[in-house]
Backbone as CSV, one residue per row, in Angstrom:
resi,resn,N_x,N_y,N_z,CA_x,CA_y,CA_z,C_x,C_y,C_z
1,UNK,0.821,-1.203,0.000,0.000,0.000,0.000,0.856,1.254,0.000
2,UNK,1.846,1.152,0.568,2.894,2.445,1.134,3.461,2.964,-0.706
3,UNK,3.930,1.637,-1.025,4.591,1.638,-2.632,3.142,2.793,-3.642
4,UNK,2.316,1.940,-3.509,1.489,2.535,-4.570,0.827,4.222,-4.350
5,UNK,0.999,4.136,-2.589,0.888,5.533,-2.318,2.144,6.748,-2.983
6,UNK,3.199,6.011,-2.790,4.363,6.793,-3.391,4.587,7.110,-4.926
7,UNK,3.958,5.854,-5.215,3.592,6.194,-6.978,2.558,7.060,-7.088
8,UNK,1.411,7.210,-6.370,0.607,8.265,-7.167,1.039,9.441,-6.686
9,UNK,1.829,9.490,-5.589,2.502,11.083,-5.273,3.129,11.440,-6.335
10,UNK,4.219,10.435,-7.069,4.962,10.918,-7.965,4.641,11.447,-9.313
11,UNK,3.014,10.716,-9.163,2.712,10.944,-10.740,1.984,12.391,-10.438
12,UNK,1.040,12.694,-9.292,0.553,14.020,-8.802,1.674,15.346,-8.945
13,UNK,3.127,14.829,-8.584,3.748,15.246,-8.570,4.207,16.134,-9.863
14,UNK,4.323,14.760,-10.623,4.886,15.484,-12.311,3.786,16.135,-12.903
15,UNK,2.602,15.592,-13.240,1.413,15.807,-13.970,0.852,16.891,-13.180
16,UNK,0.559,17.371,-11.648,-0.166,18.231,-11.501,0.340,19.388,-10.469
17,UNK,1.687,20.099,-11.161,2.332,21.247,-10.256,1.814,22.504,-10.940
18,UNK,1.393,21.971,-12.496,1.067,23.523,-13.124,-0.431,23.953,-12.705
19,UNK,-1.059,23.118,-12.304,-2.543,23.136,-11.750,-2.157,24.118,-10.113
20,UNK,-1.873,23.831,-10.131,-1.188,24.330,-8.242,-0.898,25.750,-9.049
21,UNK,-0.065,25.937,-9.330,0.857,26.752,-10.255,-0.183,28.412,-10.588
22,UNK,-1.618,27.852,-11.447,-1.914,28.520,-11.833,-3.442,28.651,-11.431
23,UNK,-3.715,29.617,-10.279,-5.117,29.526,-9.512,-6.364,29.107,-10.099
24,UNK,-6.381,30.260,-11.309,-7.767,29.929,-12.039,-7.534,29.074,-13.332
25,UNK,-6.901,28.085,-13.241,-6.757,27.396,-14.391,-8.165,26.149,-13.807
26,UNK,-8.879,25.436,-14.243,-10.216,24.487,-14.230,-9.597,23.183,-14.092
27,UNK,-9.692,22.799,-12.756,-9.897,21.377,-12.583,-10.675,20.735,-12.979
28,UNK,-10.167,19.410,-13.685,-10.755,18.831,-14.525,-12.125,17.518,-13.891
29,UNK,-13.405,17.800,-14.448,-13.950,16.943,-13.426,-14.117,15.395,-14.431
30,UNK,-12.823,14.815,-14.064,-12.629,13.697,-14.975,-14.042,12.143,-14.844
31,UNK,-14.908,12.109,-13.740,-15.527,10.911,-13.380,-16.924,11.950,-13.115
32,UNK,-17.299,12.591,-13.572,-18.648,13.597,-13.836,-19.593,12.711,-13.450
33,UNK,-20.112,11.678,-14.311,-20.939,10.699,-13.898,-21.285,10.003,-12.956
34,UNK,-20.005,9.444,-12.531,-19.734,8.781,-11.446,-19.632,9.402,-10.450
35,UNK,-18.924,10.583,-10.648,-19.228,11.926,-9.495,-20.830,11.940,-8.922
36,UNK,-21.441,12.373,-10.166,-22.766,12.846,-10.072,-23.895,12.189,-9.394
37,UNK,-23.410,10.696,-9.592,-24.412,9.645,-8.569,-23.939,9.617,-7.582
38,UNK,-22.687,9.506,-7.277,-21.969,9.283,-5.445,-22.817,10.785,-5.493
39,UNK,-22.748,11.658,-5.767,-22.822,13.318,-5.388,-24.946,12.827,-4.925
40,UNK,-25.740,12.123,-5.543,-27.408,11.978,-5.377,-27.554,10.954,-4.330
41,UNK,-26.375,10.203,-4.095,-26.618,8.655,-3.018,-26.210,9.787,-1.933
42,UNK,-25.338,10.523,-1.718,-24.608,11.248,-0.355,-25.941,12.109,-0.045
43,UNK,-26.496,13.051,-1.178,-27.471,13.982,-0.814,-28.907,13.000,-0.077
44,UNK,-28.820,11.573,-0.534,-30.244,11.267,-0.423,-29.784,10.402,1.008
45,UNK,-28.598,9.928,1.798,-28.342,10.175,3.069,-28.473,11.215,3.558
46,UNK,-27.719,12.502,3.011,-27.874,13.527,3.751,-29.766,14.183,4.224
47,UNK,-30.246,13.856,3.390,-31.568,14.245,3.974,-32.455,13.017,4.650
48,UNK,-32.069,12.249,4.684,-32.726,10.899,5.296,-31.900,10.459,6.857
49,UNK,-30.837,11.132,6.820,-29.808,11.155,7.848,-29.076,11.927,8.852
50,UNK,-28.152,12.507,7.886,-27.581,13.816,8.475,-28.382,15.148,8.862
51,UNK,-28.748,15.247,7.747,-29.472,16.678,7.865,-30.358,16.827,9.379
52,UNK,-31.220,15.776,9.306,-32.403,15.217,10.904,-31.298,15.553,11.958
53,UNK,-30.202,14.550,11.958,-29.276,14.396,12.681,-29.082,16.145,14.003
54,UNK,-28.128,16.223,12.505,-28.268,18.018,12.873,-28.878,18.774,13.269
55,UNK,-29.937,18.858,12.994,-31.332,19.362,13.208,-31.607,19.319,14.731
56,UNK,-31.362,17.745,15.459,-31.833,17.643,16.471,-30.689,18.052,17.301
57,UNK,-29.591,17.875,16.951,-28.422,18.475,17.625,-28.408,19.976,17.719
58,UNK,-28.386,20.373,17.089,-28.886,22.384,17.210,-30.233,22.739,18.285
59,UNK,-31.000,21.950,18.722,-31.645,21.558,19.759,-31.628,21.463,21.087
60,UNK,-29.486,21.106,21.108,-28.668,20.791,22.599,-28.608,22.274,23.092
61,UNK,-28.876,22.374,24.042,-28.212,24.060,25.296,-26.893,24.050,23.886
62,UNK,-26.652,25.386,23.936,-25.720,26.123,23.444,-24.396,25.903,24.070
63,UNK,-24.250,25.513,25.377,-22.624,25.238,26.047,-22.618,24.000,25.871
64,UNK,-23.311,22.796,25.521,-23.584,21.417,25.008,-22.962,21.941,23.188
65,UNK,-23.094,21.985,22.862,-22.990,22.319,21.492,-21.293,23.101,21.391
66,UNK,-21.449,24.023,22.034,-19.847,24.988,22.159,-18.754,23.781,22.527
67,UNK,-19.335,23.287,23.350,-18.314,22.309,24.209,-17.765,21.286,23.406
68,UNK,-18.662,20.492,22.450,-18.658,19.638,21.584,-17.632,20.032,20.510
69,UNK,-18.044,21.398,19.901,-17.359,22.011,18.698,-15.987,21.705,19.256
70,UNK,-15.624,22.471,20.302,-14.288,22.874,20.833,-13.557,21.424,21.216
71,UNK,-14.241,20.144,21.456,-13.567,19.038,22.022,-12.846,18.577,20.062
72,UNK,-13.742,18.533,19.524,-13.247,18.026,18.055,-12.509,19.293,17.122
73,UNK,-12.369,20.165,17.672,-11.566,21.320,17.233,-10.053,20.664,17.544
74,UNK,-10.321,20.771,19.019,-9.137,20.584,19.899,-8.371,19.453,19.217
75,UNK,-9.110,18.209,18.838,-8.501,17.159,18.075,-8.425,17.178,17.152
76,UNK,-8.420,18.022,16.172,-8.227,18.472,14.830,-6.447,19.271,14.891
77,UNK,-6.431,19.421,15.988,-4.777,20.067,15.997,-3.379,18.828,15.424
78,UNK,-3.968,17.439,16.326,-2.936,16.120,15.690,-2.482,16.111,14.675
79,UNK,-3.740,16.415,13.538,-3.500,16.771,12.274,-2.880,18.195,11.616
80,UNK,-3.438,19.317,12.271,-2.797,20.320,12.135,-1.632,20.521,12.247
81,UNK,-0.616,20.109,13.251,0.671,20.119,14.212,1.516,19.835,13.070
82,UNK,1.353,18.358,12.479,2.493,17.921,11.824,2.746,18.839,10.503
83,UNK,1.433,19.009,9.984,1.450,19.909,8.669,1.767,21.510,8.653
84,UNK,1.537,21.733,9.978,2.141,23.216,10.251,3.883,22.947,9.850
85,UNK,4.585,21.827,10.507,5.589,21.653,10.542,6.162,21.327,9.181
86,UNK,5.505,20.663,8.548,5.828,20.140,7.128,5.491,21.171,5.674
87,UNK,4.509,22.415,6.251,4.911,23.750,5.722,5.674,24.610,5.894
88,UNK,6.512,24.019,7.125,7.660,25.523,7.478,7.067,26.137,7.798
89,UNK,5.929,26.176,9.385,5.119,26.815,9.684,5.379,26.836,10.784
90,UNK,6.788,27.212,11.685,6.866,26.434,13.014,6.300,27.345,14.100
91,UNK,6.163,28.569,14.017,5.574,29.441,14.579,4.086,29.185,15.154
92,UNK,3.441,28.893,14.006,2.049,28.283,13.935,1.868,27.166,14.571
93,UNK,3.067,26.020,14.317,3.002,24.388,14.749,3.248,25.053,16.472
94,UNK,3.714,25.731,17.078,4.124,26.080,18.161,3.299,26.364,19.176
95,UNK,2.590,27.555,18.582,1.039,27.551,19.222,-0.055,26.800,19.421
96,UNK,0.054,25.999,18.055,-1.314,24.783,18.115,-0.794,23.832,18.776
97,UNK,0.792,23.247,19.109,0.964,22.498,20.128,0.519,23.020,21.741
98,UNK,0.923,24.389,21.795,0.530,24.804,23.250,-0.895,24.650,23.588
99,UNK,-1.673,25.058,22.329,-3.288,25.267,22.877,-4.051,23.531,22.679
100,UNK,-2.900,22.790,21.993,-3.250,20.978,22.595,-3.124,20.858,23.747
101,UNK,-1.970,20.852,24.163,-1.936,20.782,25.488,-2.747,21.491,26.838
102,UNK,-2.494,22.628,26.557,-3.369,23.503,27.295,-5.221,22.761,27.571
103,UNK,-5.421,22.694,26.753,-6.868,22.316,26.680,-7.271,21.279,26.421
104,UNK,-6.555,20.354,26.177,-6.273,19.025,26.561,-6.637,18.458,28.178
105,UNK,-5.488,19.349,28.947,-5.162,19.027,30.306,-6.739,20.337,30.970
106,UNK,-5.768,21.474,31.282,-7.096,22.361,31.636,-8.281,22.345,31.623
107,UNK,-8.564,22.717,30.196,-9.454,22.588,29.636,-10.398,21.427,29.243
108,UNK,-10.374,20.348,29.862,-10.703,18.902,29.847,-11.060,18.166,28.780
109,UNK,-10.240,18.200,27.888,-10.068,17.510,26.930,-10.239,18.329,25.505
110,UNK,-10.771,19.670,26.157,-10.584,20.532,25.030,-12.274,21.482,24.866
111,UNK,-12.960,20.811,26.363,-14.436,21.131,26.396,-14.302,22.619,26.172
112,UNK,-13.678,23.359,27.116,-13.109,24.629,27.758,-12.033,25.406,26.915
113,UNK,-11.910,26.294,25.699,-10.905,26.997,25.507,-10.014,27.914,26.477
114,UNK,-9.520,27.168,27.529,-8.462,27.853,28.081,-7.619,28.823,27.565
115,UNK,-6.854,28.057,26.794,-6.021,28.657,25.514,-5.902,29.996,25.699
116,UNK,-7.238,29.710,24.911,-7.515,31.463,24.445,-7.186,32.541,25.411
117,UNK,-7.963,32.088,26.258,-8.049,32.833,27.409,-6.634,33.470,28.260
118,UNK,-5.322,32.192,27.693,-3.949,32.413,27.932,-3.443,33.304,26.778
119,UNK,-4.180,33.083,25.944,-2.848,34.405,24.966,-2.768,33.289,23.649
120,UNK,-3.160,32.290,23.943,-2.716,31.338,22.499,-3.995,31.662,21.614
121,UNK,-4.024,32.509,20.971,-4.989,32.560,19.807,-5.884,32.000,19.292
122,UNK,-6.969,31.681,18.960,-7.561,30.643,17.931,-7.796,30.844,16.522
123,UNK,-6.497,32.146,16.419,-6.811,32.161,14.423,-6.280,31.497,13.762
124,UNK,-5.883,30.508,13.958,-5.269,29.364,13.189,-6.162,28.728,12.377
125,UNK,-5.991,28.158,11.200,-6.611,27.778,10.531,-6.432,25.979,10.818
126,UNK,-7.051,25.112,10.194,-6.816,23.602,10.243,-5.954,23.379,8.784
127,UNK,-5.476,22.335,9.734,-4.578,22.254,7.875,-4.625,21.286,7.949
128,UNK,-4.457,19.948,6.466,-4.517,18.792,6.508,-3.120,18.367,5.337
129,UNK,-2.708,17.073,5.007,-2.132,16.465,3.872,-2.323,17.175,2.838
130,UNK,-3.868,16.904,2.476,-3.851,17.699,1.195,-3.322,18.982,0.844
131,UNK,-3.533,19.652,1.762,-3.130,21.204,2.212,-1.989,21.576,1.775
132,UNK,-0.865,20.386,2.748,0.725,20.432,2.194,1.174,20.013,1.114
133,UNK,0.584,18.674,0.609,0.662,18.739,-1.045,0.213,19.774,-1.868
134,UNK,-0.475,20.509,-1.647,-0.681,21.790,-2.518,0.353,23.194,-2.221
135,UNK,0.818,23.339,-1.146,1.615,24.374,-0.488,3.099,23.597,-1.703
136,UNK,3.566,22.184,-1.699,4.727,21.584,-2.167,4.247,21.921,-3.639
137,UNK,2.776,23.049,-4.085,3.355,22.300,-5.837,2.751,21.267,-6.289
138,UNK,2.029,20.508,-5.524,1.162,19.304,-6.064,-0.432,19.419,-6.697
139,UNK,-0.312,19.583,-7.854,-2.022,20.042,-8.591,-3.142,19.052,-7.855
140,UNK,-4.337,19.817,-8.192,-5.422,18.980,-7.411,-5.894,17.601,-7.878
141,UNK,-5.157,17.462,-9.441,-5.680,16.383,-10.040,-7.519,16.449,-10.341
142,UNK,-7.709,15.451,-10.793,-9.088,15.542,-11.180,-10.231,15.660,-9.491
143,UNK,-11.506,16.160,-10.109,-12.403,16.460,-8.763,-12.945,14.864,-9.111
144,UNK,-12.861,14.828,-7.356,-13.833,13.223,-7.153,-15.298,13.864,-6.014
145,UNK,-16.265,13.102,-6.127,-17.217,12.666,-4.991,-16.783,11.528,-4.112
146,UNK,-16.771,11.251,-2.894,-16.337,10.325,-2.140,-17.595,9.817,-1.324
147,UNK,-18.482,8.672,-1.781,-18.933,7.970,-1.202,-19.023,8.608,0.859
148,UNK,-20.232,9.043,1.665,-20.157,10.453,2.832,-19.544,10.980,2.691
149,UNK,-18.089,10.567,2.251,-17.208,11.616,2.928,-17.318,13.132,1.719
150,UNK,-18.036,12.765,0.583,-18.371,14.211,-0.326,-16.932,14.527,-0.808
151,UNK,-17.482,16.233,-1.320,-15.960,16.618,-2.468,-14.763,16.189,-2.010
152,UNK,-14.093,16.049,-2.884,-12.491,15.777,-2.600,-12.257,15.654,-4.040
153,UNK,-10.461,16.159,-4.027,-9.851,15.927,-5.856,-8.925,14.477,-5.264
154,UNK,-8.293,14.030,-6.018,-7.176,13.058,-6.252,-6.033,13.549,-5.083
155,UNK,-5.637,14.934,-5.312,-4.685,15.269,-4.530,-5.257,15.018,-2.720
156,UNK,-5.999,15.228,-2.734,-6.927,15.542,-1.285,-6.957,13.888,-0.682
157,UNK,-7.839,13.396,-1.718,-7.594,11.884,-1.224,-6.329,11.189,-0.699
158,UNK,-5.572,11.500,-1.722,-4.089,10.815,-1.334,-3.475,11.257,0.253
159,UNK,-3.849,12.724,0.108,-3.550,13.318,1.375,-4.606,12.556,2.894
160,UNK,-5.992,12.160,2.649,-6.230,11.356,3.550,-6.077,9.886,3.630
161,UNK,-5.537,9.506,2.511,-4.948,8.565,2.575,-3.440,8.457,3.328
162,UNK,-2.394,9.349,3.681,-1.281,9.539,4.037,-1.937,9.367,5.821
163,UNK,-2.805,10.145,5.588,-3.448,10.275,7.679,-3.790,8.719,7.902
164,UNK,-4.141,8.082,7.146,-4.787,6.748,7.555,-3.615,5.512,7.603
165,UNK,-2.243,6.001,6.948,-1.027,5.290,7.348,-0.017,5.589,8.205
166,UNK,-0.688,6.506,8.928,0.232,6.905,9.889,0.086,8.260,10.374
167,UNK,-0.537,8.615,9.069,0.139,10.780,9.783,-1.487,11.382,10.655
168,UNK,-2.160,10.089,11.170,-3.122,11.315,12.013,-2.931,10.002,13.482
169,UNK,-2.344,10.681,14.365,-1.941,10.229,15.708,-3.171,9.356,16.340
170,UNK,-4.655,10.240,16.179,-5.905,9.870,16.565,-6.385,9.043,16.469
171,UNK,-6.142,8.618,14.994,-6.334,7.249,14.400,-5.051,5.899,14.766
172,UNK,-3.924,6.650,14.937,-3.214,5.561,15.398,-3.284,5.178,16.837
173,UNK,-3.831,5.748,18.112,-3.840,5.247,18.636,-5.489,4.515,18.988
174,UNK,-6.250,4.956,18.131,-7.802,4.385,18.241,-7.817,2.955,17.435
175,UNK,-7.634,3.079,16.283,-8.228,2.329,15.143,-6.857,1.571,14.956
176,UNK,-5.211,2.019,14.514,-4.371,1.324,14.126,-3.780,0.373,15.194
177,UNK,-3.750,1.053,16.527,-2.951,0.728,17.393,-3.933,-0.302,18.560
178,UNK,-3.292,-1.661,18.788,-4.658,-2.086,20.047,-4.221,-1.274,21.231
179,UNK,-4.765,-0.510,21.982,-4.509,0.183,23.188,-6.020,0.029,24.254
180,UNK,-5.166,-0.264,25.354,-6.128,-0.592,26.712,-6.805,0.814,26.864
181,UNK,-6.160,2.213,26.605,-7.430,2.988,26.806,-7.734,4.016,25.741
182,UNK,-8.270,3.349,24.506,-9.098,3.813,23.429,-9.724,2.712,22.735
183,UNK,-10.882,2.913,22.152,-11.281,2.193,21.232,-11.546,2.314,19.955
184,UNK,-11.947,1.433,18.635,-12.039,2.061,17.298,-13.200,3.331,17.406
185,UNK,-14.011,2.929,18.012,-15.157,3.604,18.205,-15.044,4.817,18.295
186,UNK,-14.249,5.151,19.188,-13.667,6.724,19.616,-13.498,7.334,18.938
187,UNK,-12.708,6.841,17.443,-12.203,7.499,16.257,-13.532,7.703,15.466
188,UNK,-14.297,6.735,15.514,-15.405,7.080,14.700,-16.354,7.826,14.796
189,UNK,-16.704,7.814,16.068,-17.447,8.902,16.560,-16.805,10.302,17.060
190,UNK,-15.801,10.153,17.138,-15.574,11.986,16.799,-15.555,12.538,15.537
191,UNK,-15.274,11.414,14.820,-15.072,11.930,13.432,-16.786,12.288,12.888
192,UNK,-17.881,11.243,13.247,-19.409,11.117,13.117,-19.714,12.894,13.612
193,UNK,-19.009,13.104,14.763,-19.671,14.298,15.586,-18.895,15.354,14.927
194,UNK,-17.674,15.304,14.067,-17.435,16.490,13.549,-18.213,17.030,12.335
195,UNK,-18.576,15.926,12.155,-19.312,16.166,10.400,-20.930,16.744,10.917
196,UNK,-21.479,16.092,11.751,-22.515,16.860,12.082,-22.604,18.223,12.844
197,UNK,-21.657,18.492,13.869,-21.334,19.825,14.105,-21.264,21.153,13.104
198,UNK,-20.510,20.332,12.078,-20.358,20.981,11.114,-21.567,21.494,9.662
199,UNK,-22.435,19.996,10.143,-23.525,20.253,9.211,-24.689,20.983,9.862
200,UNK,-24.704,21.133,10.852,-25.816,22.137,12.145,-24.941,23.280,11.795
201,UNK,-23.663,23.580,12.053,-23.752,24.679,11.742,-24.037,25.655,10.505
202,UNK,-23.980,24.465,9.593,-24.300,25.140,8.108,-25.506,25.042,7.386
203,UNK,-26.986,24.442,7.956,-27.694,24.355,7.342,-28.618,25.070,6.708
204,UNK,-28.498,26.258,7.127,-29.512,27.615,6.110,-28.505,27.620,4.894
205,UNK,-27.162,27.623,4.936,-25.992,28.214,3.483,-26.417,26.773,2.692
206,UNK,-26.426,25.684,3.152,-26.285,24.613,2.218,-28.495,24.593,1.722
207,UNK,-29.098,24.866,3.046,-30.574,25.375,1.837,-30.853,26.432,1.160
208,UNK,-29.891,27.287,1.065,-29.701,28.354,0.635,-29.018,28.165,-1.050
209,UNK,-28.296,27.532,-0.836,-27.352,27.354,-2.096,-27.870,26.171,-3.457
210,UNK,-28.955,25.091,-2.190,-29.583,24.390,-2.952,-30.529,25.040,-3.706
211,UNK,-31.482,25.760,-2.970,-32.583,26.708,-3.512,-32.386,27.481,-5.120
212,UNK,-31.172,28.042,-5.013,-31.114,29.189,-5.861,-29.685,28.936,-6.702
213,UNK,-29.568,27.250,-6.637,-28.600,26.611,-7.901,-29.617,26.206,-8.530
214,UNK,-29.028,26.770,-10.126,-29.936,26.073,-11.232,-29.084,24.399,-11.864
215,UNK,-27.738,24.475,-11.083,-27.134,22.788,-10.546,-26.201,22.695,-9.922
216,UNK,-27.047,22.565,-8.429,-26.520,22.072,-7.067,-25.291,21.675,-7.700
217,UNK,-24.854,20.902,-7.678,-23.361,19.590,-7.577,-22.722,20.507,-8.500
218,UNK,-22.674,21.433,-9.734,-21.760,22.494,-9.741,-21.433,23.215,-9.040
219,UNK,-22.334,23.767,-8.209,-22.450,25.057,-6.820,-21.169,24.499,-5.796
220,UNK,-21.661,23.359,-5.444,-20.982,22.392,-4.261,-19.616,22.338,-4.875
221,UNK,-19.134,21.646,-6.248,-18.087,21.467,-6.764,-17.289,22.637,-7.008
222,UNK,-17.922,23.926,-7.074,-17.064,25.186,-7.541,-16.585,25.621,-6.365
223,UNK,-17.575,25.666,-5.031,-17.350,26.070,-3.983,-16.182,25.129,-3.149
224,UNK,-16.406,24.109,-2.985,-15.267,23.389,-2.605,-14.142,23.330,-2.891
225,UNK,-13.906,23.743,-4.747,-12.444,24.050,-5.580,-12.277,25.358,-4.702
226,UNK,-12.254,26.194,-4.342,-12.274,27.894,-4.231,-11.938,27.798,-2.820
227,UNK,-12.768,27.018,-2.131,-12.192,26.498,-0.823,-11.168,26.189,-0.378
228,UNK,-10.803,25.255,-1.017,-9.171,24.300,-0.526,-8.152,25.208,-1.193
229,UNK,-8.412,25.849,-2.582,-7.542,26.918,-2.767,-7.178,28.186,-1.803
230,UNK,-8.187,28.733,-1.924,-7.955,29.864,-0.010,-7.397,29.353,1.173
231,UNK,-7.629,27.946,1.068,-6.446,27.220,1.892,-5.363,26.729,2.240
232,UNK,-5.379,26.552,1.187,-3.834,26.664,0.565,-3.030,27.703,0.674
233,UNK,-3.565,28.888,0.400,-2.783,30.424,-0.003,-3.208,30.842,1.585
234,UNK,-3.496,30.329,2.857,-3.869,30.653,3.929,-4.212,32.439,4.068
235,UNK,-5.673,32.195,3.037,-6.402,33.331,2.768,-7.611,33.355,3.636
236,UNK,-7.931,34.374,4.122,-8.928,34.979,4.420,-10.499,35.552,3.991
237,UNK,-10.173,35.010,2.803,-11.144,35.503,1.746,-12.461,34.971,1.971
238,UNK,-13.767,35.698,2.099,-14.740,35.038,2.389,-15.301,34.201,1.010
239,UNK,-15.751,32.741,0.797,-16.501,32.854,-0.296,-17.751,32.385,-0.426
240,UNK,-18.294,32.053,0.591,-19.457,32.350,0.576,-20.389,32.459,2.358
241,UNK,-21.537,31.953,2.608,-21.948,32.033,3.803,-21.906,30.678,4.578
242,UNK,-20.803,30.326,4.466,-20.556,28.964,5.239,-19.760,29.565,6.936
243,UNK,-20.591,28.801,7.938,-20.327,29.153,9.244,-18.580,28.342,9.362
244,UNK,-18.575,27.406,8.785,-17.515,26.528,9.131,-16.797,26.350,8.106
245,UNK,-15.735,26.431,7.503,-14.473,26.458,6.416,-14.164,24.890,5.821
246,UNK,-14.442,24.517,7.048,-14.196,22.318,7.178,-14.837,21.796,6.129
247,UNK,-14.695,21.298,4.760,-14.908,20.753,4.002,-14.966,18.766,4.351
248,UNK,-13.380,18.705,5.411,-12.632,17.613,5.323,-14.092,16.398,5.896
249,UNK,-14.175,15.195,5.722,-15.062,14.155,5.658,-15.732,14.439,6.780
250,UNK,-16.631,13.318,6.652,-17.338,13.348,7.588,-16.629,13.390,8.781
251,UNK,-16.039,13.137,7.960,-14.690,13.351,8.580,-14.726,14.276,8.753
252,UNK,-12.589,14.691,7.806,-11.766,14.988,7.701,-11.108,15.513,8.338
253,UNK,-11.706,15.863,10.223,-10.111,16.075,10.747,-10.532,16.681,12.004
């Protein structure tokens, strides 16, 4: 698995630096079709599933809800940390290690932004694999749909593919590693609770965007390209009315 991961880096590598290279050049949506049905099976969970989900979760007291955000924030840094570091970001990797710890311990597991409250900031952005393959020069390759986990290109995948062999700590000690105090479960359900956090917080922009696309799954697909790009260029740029920036799976981080 490690081998064939290294081959498609290399071929991402050669074939897609001028894509990186050149902002508004059009990612190519090479599996349209195949896109387009994963893109109607995800939507027809999402309203039979998620969406309810959410719904009833936006429901919880507001410090139930804050608390939640901030515990899977907090664990979104594992991933952040290394890639701060692997952008030459050590400044950044420095702080998001302190405000792990900090609110980790303090802050009980991350319920509580202590942090903040110390001076460690929370304008940090999340960064993932994909992130740093694009910062290195690596084009997005073609746009995929991913079976829940929604948009993602080639480059993006590979990049959660890199977390699932090693580079997300969370997962190694839940899911890769047998350990007396975690279980797979743990991993799954934070990951379950980030995606719905994330989908409560966004559900007027995503009925909003459905409403007044004359085709949704372009809307979704343009917005998501424009996304990971501003992320890349660790921009500020608003682009549209999304409460939460987190694209990554139901995951992603």
């Amino acid at each position: 698995m490690k081998k064939i991961l290294v081959i498609i880096l290399m071929n991402l590598m050669i074939g897609g630096i001028a894509i990186a290279g050149t902002e508004t050049k059009e990612v190519k949506d090479c599996f349209e079709g195949v896109n387009r049905a994963t893109f109607a099976f995800n939507q027809g969970l999402d309203k039979t599933i998620f969406e309810p989900i959410a719904k009833g979760y936006r429901k919880l007291p507001s410090p139930i809800r804050t608390g939640t955000g901030n515990v899977v924030s907090n664990l979104s840094n594992l991933v952040t940390i290394p890639n701060n570091i692997l952008q030459g970001d050590l400044k950044t990797a420095g702080i998001n290690t302190a405000r792990l710890a900090v609110n980790t311990t303090l802050g009980i597991l991350g319920i509580f932004d202590i942090a903040q409250q110390m001076g460690f900031v929370k304008d940090y952005k999340k960064e993932d694999y994909g992130q740093t393959l694009g910062t290195w020069g690596v084009g997005e390759g073609c746009y995929l749909v991913l079976p829940i986990l929604g948009p993602s290109t080639v480059r993006d995948t590979v990049g959660s593919v890199t977390s699932l062999l090693g580079g997300d700590p969370w997962y190694n000690v839940t899911v890769k590693n047998d350990t007396q105090y975690f279980k797979d479960s743990d991993y799954y359900i934070s990951r379950g609770t980030n995606g719905i956090d994330f989908r409560a917080k966004n559900i007027e922009s995503f009925d909003n965007l459905e409403e007044n696309s004359l085709d949704f799954y372009a809307s979704v697909r343009s917005l998501f390209l424009q996304d990971r790009r501003q992320k890349i260029l660790n921009s500020n740029k608003i682009i549209d009315t999304q409460d939460d920036s987190d694209w990554d799976e139901i995951q992603s981080n």
